[in-house]
N, C-alpha and C positions, 0 to 999 in steps of 0.2 A: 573660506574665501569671503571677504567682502564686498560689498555691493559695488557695485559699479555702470558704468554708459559708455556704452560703444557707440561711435559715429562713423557710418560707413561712406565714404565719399566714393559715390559710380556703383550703388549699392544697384542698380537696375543692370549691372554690367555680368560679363563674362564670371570671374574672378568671384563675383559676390553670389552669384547664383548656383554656378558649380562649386565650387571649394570652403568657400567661406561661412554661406547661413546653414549649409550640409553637414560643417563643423560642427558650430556653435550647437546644433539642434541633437548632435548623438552627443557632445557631451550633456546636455541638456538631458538627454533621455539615460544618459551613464548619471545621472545625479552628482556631476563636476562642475558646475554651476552653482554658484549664490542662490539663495532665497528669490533675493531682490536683485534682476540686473534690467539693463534698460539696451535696446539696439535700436537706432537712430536709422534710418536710411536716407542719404542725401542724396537726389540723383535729378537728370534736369526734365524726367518725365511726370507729367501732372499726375501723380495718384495721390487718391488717399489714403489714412492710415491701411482699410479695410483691401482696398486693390492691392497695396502692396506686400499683403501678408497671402495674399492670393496668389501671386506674382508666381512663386514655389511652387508648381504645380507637383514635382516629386512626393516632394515634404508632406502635402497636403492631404494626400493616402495614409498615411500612419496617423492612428489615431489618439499620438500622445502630441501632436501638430498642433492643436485648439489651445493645448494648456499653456507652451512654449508662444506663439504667434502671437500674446496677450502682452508678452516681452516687446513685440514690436512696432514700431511708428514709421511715421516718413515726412520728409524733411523734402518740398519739391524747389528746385531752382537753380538756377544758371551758377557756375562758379566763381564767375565773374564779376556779377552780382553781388554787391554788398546787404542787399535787403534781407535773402535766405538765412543771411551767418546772421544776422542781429536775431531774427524770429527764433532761431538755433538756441542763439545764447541766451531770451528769455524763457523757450520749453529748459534750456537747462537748472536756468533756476527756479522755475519751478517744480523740477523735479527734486532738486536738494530743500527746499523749503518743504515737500512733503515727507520728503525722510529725514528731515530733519537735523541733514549735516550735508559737508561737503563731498560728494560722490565722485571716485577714480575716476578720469576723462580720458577716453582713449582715441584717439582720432586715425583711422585706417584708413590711406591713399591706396584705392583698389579701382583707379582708374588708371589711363594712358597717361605714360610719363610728362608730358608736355603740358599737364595741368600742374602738376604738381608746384610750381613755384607762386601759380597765381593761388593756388589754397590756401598757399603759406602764407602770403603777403595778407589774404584776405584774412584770416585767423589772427594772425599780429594789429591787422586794424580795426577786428571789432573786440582785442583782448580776449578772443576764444583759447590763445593761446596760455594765455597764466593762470587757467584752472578759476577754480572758484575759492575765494575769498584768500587765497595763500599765494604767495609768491613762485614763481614756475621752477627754481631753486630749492624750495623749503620741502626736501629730503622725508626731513624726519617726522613727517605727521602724517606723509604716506596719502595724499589727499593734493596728491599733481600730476600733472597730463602726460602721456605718453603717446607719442608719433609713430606710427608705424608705416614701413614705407613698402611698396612693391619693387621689385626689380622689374623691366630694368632702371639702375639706378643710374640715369644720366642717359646719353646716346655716343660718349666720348671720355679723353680722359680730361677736356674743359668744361664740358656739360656738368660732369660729375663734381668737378675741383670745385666748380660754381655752386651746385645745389647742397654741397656739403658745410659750403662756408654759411651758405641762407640757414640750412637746420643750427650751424653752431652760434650762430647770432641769437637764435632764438628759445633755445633747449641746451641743456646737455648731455654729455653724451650719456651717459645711464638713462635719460630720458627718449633714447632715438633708438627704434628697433627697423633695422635691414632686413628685409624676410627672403632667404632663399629655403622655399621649401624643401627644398632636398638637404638642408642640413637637418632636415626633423626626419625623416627616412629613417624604419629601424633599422634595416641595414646598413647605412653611413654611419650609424652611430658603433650599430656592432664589428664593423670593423675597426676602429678607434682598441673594442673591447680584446678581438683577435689577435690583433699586432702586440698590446703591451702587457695584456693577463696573462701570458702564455709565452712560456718562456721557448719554446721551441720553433718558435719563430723569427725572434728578435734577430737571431745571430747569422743566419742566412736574407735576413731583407735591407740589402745591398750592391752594389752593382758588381762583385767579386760571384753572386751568383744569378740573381738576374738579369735576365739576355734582353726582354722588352716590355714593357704595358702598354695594352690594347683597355680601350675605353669608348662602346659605343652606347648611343644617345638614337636611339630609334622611334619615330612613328609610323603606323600605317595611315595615319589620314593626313589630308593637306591642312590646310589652314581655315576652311570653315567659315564661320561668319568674320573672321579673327582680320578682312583684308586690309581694312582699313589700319590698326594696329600694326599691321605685320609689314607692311609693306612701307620699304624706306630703313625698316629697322634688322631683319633678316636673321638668321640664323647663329652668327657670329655674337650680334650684340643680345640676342633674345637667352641662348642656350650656352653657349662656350664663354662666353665674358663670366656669367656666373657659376653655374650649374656642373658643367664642367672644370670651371678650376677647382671649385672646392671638391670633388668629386678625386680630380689628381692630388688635391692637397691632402686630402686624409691616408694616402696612398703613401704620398712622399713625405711628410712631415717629420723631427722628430719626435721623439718622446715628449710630451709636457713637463716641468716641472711639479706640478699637481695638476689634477681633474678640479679644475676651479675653472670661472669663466675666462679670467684674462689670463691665465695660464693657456689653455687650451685655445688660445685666441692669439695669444701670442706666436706660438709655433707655428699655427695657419699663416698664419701672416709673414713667418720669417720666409717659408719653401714659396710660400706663393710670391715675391719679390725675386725669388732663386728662379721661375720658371722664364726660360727662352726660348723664342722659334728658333727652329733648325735653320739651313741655309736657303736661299733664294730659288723659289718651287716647292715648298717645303706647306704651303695651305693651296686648298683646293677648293672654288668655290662650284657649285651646281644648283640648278634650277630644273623643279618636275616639267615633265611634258604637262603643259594644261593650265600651268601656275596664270599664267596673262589672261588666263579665263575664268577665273576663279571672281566672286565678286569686289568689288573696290580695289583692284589692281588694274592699272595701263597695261596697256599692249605693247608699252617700251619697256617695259620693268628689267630692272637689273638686280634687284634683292635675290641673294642668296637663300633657297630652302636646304640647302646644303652645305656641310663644311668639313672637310677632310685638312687632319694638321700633323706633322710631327714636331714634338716640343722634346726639350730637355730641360733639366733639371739642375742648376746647375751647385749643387753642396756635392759635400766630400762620399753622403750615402750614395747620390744617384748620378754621379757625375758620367756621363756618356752613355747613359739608359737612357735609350729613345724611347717617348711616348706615343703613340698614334692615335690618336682622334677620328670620331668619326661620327657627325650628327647630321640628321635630317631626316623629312617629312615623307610620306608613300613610299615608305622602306616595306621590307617584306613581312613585316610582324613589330608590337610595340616592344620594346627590348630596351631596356639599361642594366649593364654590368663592364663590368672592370675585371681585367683578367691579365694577370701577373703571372709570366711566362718565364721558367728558369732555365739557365743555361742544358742545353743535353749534355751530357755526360755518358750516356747511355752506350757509346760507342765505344770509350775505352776499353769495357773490357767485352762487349759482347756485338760489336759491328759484327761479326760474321754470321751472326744469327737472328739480323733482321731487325734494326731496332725501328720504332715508332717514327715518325716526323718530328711529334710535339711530346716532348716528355713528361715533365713535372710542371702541373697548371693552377693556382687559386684563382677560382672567379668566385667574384661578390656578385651576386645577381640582384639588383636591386629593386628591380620588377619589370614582367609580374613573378609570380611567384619566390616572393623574397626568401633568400639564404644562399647557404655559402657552397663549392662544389671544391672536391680535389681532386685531380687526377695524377695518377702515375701508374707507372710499367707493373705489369705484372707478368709471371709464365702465363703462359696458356695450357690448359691440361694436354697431355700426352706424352708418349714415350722420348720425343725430340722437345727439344729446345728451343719454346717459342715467346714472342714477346708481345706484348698487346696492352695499348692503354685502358686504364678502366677507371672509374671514376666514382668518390664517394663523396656523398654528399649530407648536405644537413639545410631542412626545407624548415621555415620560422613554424607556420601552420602544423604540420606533421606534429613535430617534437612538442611544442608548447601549446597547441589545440588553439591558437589564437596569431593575428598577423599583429598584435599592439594597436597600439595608437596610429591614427593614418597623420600624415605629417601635420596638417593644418589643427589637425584636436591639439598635439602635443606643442606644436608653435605657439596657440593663442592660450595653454595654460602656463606656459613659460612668460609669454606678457604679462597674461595677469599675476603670475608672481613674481615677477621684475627679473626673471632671469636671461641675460644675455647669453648666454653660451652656444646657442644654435642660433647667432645672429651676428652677419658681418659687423667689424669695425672697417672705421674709416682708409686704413692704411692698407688692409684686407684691399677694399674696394678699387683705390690707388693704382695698387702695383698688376692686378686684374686689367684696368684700365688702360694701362700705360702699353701693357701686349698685344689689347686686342688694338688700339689705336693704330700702335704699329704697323700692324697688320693691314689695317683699312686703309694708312697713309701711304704702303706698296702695292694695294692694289689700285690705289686712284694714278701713281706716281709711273705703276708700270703696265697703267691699264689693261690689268688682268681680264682676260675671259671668261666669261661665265660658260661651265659647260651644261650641256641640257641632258638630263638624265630620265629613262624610265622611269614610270609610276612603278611600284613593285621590285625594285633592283636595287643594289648599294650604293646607288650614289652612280657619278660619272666611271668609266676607268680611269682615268687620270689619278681618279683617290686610290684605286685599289695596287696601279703602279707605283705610288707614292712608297708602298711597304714591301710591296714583291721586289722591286731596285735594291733592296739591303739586303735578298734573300729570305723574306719574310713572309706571310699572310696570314691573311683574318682566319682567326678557329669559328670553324663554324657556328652559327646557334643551332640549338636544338630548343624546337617550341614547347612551349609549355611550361619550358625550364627542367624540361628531360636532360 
């Protein structure tokens, strides 16, 4: 790998403290790293180099911290401010003037969405934006800037439409990385691997035998120091605009043409254009007890911690398979998994002897405890004729004595080697946009209610009637990932 500079923008933040320098520093300690790399920290708190490498208090207990921390600087000042990005872009040259060429430029928007146009504006006028000494085009000498952006990406589908057209004025697209960390998830990816290595499943995953998908999106904790961020933006635009569609995309998608990036990006994008809400009633919003007391929230607040949905799908595979949705914050345990439920059948030939509720079940668990579960019918030992589900599973850890890469290691080595493929495109982002707006413009249109739901429970009832009305409901979790 070659040398490179990271620029963290909101490096004193959420995002850059938890997920991001916790990255950089295990692959750091995996020897996935350059020799030579340089990590900037831009943020509007006065520290110095030395405070901010202190900042880490985790980090700062392992004792390979001191070697790594020597990687890092800080960059103090308002974003708004034009003085920081000039001071910016002469520590940058002369970092390339010590190494002696022109060094990758990575520029990481790991702040709240609402700055993001004013970085960009500010980087286009102090020419941060065209790299060092090559034009922001010039490909092939490998020695030009790459954007990377946080979700959420936009607050709408004009927000987005808007901020997409700023990044294509200024980059292209090979040059612009969308981050949903959930597409670096090994289980999102090894379900990709499930579905088309393995030919025993292809021919059953269609709506001729699947009855529904269930997909929840669980935390036990609220919102944290997170109020200010959170509130105004809510559950829908934070977790279900992203997270959750590609989540249902890897689900529903076709086959790719090849395992290449615009291939497998393609077909993201075809089903994610195909998904639609069901009929009128059909999302649920909810808010914990507690939330208006939580810090930097109103005591009027109407943000959603909650969001219960059923979607369909609308191609020839998943035509009339309901999806059911279900995200939100003070749930009873953290949980993500997807769980693809097949028609029973069970009854044809042995209803008289007691069949299961839920017959044949794949769930992805995608944490905690990542891997894959099956269930189906089995006798039960004894002289009569019994039936009873039972379930086998495959846990990442167990089998392979390792959980991989945690999302954010294998996201920022996929930047630094220009790979898109766990990174939205623009049209990806689009047709996501365009549902969830929808959504927001019937609940403004039909001034839906926010219902208030226990800390510790699934959400309102209203979500959980949402599935029980079709005859349906949630399969239980078992913690642990038992």
């Amino acid at each position: 790998m070659t040398p490179f500079i990271m620029i963290i923008f909101g490096a004193t933040g959420d995002l850059a403290q938890n997920k991001l320098i916790p990255a950089l520093f295990s692959l750091y300690k995996e020897n996935l790293l350059p020799e030579e790399f340089f990590i900037i920290g831009f943020s509007r708190r006065d520290f110095q180099n030395e405070e901010f490498r202190n900042y880490f208090e985790k980090e700062r207990e392992d004792p390979k911290w001191k070697g790594f921390s020597k990687h890092l600087s800080y960059q103090s000042g308002s974003f708004e401010d034009e003085k920081p990005y000039i001071e910016l872009s002469e520590n940058l040259k002369k970092i390339d003037t010590e190494m002696g060429a022109c060094i990758t430029r990575f520029f990481y928007l790991a702040t709240p969405p609402d700055h993001y146009r004013t970085i960009l504006d500010k980087l286009v006028e102090t020419k941060l934006s065209e790299g060092c000494g090559y034009p922001s085009k010039d490909f092939g000498k490998g020695n030009w800037t790459r954007m990377i952006i946080e979700k959420p990406f936009g607050k709408d589908l004009e927000t987005a439409r808007n901020l997409d057209k700023r990044l294509a004025q200024i980059f292209e697209e090979e040059q612009i990385f969308r981050v949903d960390h959930y597409l670096g998830k090994e289980t999102v990816q090894n379900m990709l691997a499930f579905r088309f290595a393995n030919g025993i499943f292809e021919p059953v995953w269609n709506r001729n035998y699947i009855d529904h998908v269930q997909i929840t999106w669980a935390e036990k904790e609220g919102i944290g120091r997170r109020g200010k961020f959170f509130e105004g933006v809510g559950m829908l635009r934070d977790v279900a605009q992203n997270h959750i569609m590609q989540l249902l995309a890897t689900v529903a998608m076709e086959q790719p043409k090849s395992f290449t990036k615009e291939d497998l990006r393609e077909a993201r994008a075809k089903v994610i254009k195909s998904i639609r809400c069901a009929e009128k009633g059909a999302v649920v919003k909810g808010q914990y007890e507690g939330y208006k007391k939580e810090q930097d929230v109103p005591n009027n607040s109407e943000t959603e911690t909650f969001v219960g949905m059923k979607l369909f799908v609308d191609t020839e595979r998943f035509k009339g398979v309901p999806f059911y949705i279900r995200a939100g914050k003070k749930m009873p345990e953290d949980l993500v998994e997807i769980s693809v439920v097949f028609i029973q059948t069970c009854h044809i030939l042995f209803k008289e002897f007691g069949c299961p509720e839920i017959g044949n079940v794949i769930t992805f668990r995608i944490q905690p405890n990542e891997g894959i579960k099956l269930r189906f019918i089995a006798k039960k030992p004894g002289a009569k004729l019994g039936l009873e589900s039972v379930d086998m599973k495959f846990n990442y850890n167990e089998t392979f004595g390792t959980r991989g890469l945690e999302a954010y290691q294998r996201i920022l080595l996929d930047i630094f080697s220009g790979d898109q493929m766990l990174f939205n495109r623009s049209d990806e982002l689009e047709s996501s946009w365009k549902l969830i707006t929808n959504i927001l413009n019937n609940w403004e249109k039909e001034k839906e209610k926010i219902e208030v739901y226990k800390e510790g429970s699934w959400g309102p009832k209203e979500s959980q009637e949402l599935i029980e009305k079709d005859g349906k409901k949630w399969l239980e979790s078992r913690k642990g990932g038992e």
